[in-house]
Steps between C-alpha positions, in 0.01 A plus 500: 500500500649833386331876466452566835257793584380657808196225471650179440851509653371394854339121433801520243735527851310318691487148230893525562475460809261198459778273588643582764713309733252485761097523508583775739746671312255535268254648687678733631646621169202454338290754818814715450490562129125547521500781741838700380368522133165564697676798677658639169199534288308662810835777601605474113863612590717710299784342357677812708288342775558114484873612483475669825358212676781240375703787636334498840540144565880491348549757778300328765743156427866740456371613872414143677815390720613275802348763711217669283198327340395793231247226305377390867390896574338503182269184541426674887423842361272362250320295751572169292710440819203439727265368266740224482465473846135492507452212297746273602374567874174603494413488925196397657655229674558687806896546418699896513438655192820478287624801322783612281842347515661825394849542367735520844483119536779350588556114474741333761424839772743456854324253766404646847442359835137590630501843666848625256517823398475486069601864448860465658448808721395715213348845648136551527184484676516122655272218468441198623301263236349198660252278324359164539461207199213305456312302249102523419386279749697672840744269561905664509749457234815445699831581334363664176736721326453867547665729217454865600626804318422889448607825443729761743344797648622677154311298317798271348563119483834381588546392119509828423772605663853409381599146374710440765264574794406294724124339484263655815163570601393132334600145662347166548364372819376181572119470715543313796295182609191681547524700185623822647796744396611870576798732424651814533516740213411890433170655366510515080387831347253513189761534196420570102635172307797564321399751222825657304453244228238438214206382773557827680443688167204289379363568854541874425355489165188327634436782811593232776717541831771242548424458882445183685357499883724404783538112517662206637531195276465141580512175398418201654537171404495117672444133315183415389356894488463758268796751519339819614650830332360836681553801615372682837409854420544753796131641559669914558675465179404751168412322153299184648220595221773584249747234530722514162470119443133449662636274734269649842223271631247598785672179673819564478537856622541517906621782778768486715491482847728715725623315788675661819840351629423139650323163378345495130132325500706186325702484829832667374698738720541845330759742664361808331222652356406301144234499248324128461392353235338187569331300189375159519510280174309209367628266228293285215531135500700375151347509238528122302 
């Protein structure tokens, strides 16, 4: 087949990728090529136009590293990010919400004893995180894995800083038999997602702020459950109902308490004043 035109080149595209390697493959390639040449004929680009976008995503790639995920803002920004999310875990079960994974994960983060201190002294308002793990019927999920990360008071992620720097304010703790686990750390700020590169333009062009609320990260994980990726939004924090990525669920978002010198309500001795956030999270039995 030969003389393409704006009316027959799609099922021309889509009969070569008839036989693919994989029924899936071909689904997906087939869905794809449907809805691009879909996308054309409703925008109807320039040729000025269609060269800019190759441009934006040959940018977007030339500005992914070890340390910065430029493709990973772009799917967040867009919200394809958490519409991922929402299909592949789709609640009602009782579980946390999941949210975002976000591009500051770091695989292989330092382990902790229960009670450490994960930002190595770092200055800031303290806090003391304690939280509980359990799964959808009540009963504790001893010696789950606990990944925690977020942002300094500036608003930065450790990977942000310098190569050579030294990993803080995210560690891995281990629950203990009855499911529980606390550390030490300092109170995150809201921060705007890394924005001198072509997302931060595109979110110019399109009238939008590149601001995320103040967060902590988790995930949790133990055999035979669903991992659990989410964040804990502080309730004081600017940009809940504006969150850059659209990451922010009713469930999710939760105050801090401020606690005087003395015992925390998980039993913990605290030798100054600290801000508490205590969370408690429930995890979905494996899917098979």
């Amino acid at each position: 087949m030969k003389n393409f035109n704006e009316h027959n080149i799609t099922a021309a595209v889509q009969a070569r990728v008839a036989n693919a390697t994989s029924p899936r493959i071909r689904e997906i390639s087939d869905s794809l090529v449907r809805h691009l040449h879909t996308f054309l004929r409703e925008v109807r680009p320039t040729e000025a136009e269609w060269a800019a976008g190759i441009d934006f995503l040959t940018r977007t790639g030339q500005m992914c590293s070890a340390t910065r995920q430029e493709f990973i803002l772009f799917s967040d920004t867009l919200g394809a990010s958490m519409l991922v999310d929402a299909i592949n875990h789709p609640g009602g079960d009782g579980a946390t919400e999941t949210t975002v994974l976000g591009p500051f994960y770091v695989q292989g983060a330092p382990e902790f004893p229960l009670g450490a201190d994960i930002s190595e002294g770092l200055a800031g308002d303290r806090l003391l995180i304690e939280g509980n793990v359990k799964n959808t019927a009540g009963e504790p999920i001893g010696g789950a894995t606990i990944d925690i990360w977020h942002s300094d008071p500036d608003g930065y992620y450790d990977v942000q800083g310098p190569a050579d720097a030294p990993l803080n304010m995210r560690g891995r703790l281990h629950a203990d038999a009855a499911g529980n686990f606390w550390c030490r750390t300092i109170v995150p700020a809201p921060y705007p997602i890394p924005n001198d590169g072509p997302v931060g333009q595109m979110l110019e062009h399109q009238g939008r702020h590149p601001y995320r609320p103040a967060h902590v990260h988790f995930m949790i994980a133990a055999d035979g459950y669903e991992t659990l990726t989410t964040h804990v939004f502080l309730s004081h924090s600017p940009y809940l109902d504006s969150d850059v990525v659209f990451g922010v669920k009713d469930s999710l978002i939760h105050p801090l308490e401020k606690l005087p010198a003395g015992t925390s309500p998980g039993g913990h001795p605290i030798n100054q004043p600290i801000d508490l956030m205590r969370y408690n999270f429930v995890l979905s039995k494996q899917r098979k």
